[in-house]
N, C-alpha and C positions, 0 to 999 in steps of 0.2 A: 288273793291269787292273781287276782291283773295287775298287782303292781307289783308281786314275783315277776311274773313272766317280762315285763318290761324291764327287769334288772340286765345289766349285762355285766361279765366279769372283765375286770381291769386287760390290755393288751397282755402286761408281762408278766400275768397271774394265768392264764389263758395258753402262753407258750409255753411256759414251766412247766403246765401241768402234760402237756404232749411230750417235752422232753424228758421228762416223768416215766409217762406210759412205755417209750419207748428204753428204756433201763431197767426193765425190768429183774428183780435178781435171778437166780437160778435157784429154785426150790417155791417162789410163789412169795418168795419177801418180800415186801414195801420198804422202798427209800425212805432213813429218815428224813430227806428235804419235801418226799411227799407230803410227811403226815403234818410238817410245819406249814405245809402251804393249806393243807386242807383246814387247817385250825385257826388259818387268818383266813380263808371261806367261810367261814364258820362266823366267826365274829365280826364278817361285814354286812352278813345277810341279818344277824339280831339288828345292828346298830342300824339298819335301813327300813325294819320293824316299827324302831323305837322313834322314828324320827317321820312316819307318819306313813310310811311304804313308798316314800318318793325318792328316788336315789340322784343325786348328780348326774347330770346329761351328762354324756360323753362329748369330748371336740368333736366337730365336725369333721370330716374327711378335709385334708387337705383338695386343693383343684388339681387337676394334671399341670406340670410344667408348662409355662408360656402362655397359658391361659388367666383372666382376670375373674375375679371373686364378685359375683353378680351380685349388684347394690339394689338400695331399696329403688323401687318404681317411682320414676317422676311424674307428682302430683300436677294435673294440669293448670296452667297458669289462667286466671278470673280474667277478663277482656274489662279495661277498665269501663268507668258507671257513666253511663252521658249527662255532660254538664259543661261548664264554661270550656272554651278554648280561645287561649290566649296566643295572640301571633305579634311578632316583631315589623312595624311598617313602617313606611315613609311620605310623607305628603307628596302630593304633586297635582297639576292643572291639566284640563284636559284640553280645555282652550285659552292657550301662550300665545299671543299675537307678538311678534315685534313688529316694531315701527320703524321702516325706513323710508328715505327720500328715492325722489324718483328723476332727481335732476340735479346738477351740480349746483355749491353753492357757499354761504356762509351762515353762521348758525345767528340770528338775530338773538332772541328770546326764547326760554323755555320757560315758559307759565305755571309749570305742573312742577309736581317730587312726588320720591316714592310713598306709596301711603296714599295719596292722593283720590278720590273719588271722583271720575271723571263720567259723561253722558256721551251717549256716540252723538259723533259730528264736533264734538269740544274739541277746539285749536290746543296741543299739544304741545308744538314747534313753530318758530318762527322764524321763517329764512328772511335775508336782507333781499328787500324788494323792490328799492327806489329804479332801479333800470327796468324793470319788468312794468312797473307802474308806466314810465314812462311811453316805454313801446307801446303800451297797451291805448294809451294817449292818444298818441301819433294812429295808431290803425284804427279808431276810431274817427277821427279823423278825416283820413282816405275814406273813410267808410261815409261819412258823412257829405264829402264831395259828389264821391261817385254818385251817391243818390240825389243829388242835384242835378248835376250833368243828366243823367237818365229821365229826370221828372223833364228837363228842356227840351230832350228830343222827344221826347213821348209828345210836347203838345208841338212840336216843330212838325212830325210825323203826319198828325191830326191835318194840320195844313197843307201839306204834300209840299213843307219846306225843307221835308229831311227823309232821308229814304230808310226802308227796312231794315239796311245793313247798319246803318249809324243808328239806330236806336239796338237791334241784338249785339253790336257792340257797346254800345252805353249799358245795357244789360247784365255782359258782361263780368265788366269795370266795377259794376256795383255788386256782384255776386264775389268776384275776388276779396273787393274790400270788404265784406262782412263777414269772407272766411278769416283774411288776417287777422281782425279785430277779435275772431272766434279764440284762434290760436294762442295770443297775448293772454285775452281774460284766462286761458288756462293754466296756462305758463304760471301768471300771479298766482293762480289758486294751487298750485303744487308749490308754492312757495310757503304757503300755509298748512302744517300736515296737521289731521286732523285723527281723533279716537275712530276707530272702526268700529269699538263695539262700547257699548255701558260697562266698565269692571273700575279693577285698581289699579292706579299704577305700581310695578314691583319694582322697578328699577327704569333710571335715565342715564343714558352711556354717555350726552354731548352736554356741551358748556358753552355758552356765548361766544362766538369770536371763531369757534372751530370750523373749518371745510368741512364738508361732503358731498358725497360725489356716490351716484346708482352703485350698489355691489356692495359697499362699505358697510363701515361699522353700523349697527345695532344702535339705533336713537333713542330708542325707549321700548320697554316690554310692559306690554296691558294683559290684565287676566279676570276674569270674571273666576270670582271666589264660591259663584252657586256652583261650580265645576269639581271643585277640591274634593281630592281623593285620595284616601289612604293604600297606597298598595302594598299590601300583607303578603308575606312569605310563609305559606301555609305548609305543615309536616303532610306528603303525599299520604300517610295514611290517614291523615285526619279529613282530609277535601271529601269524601265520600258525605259526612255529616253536614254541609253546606250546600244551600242552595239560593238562589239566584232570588233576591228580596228581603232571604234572612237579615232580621235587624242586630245591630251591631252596636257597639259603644267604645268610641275613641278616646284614650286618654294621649295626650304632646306633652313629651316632654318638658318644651319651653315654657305651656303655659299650665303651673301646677294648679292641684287643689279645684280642676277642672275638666269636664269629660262631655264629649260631641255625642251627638246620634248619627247614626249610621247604618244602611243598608247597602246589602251585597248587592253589585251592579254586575258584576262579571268576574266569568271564575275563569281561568285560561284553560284552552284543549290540552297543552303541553306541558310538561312538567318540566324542572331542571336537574336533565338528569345527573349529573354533578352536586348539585345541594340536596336532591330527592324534596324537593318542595315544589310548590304551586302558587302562582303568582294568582291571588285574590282580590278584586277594586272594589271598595268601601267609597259609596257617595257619603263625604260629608254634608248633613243636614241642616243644620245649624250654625255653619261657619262661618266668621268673623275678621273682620282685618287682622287681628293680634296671628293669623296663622297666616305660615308661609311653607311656601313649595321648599322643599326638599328636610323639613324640620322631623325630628324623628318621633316615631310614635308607639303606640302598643294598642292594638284592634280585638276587642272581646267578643265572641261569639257565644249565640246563647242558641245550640243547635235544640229543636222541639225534640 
């Protein structure tokens, strides 16, 4: 009986049978299109019997005009699994000294190339010196006078051979010339430019024979390589998972078949809002001459 009652008759079996009702003859007759239609009623209700009492669902109702046919529900999308994240970097120094002169001049000798291991204080550059040597000579010199001259009146003085004013001008005399002599000895010594700090050399800009002069070019760039750092372009959604010490593992492109340690040094406040990324500094740990500033990289992160 419940799968009678779930039966429904066809649309245009359904309208027939109302345009039926309403033609009725005159005397209480039945239309023969009635009793045809009642006889394939007849024979859809056995054949929905025989077929287990399940009848074919009917279509769906159309929707109303201009409206869209509500689709299956979107299953919500899994947040991916935490595990490596890999970011695109670039090397670079955090301390780049270049080396310039600090006095006019001509380029002697450069001692060094790039590649180079250098100790701080190590002569670098070598200006031409032979005039500066020489001054430095000469105010030496003077300097060596004056203090004779003042040791004479100092024992003249003694004697009440020479009075107050001629010995604080012999005094003077001699304080001048040990500033001159000061001046020269420095003079030569910025003729010699020296490393500031312990690193590598990355690069030397002059060549024997060249001028330079305060302001000018770039003589040479030093870099201490315990400084190198990968700085990674990190996805703004991914920075959340990183913090400040996570350790890291750099693979350069230049140098294959090989991968650095690295921990995160600093994550930036600001993002770029244009790339929607996150400028990340990875200290390299382990780094080696073979790497260079600006050589491309790839930074793995292994967030806990």
């Amino acid at each position: 009986m419940r799968a009678l009652r779930s039966l429904r008759l066809p649309d245009e079996t359904a309208a027939a049978l109302r345009e039926a009702g309403g033609r009725r003859r005159v005397g209480g007759g039945v239309p023969w299109a009635l009793l045809a239609i009642s006889a394939a009623l007849n024979a859809w209700l056995i054949a929905a019997r025989l077929t287990g009492g399940a009848a074919e669902t009917p279509p769906a109702p159309p929707g109303r005009p201009g409206s869209a046919a509500p689709g299956p529900a979107e299953e919500p999308r899994a947040s991916p699994a935490a595990g490596a994240l890999t970011a695109g970097a670039y090397l670079a120094i955090e301390d780049l000294i270049p080396v310039s002169t600090s006095r006019d001049g001509r380029v002697r000798k450069v001692p060094v190339k790039a590649g180079d291991q250098v100790a701080a204080g190590q002569v670098v550059v070598l200006l031409e010196d032979g005039e500066l040597r020489a001054e430095l000579e000469l105010a030496r010199a003077r300097m060596r006078d004056a203090q004779r001259t003042l040791d004479r009146v100092k024992v003249l003085a003694k004697g009440q051979a020479a009075t107050q004013a001629e010995e604080d001008r012999a005094l003077g005399q001699a304080e001048i010339a040990a500033a001159e002599a000061e001046l020269a000895a420095r003079k030569l010594d910025q003729a010699r430019l020296l490393a500031p700090i312990a690193g590598t050399v990355l690069e030397v800009g002059v060549k024997p024979g060249e001028v330079v002069q305060p302001g000018g070019k770039v003589m040479l760039k030093l870099a201490d390589l315990s400084t190198l750092t990968a700085e990674a372009t990190v996805n703004e959604a991914d920075v959340a998972r990183l913090q400040q010490g996570l350790g890291a593992e750099v693979v350069v492109d230049a140098v294959p078949g090989r991968s650095f340690s690295g921990k995160v040094r600093e994550i930036a406040r600001q993002a770029d809002r244009a790339r929607g990324t996150v400028l990340v500094k990875v200290s390299v740990l382990d780094a080696d001459p073979s790497l260079r500033p600006g050589m491309s990289a790839r930074v793995t992160f292994r967030p806990r």
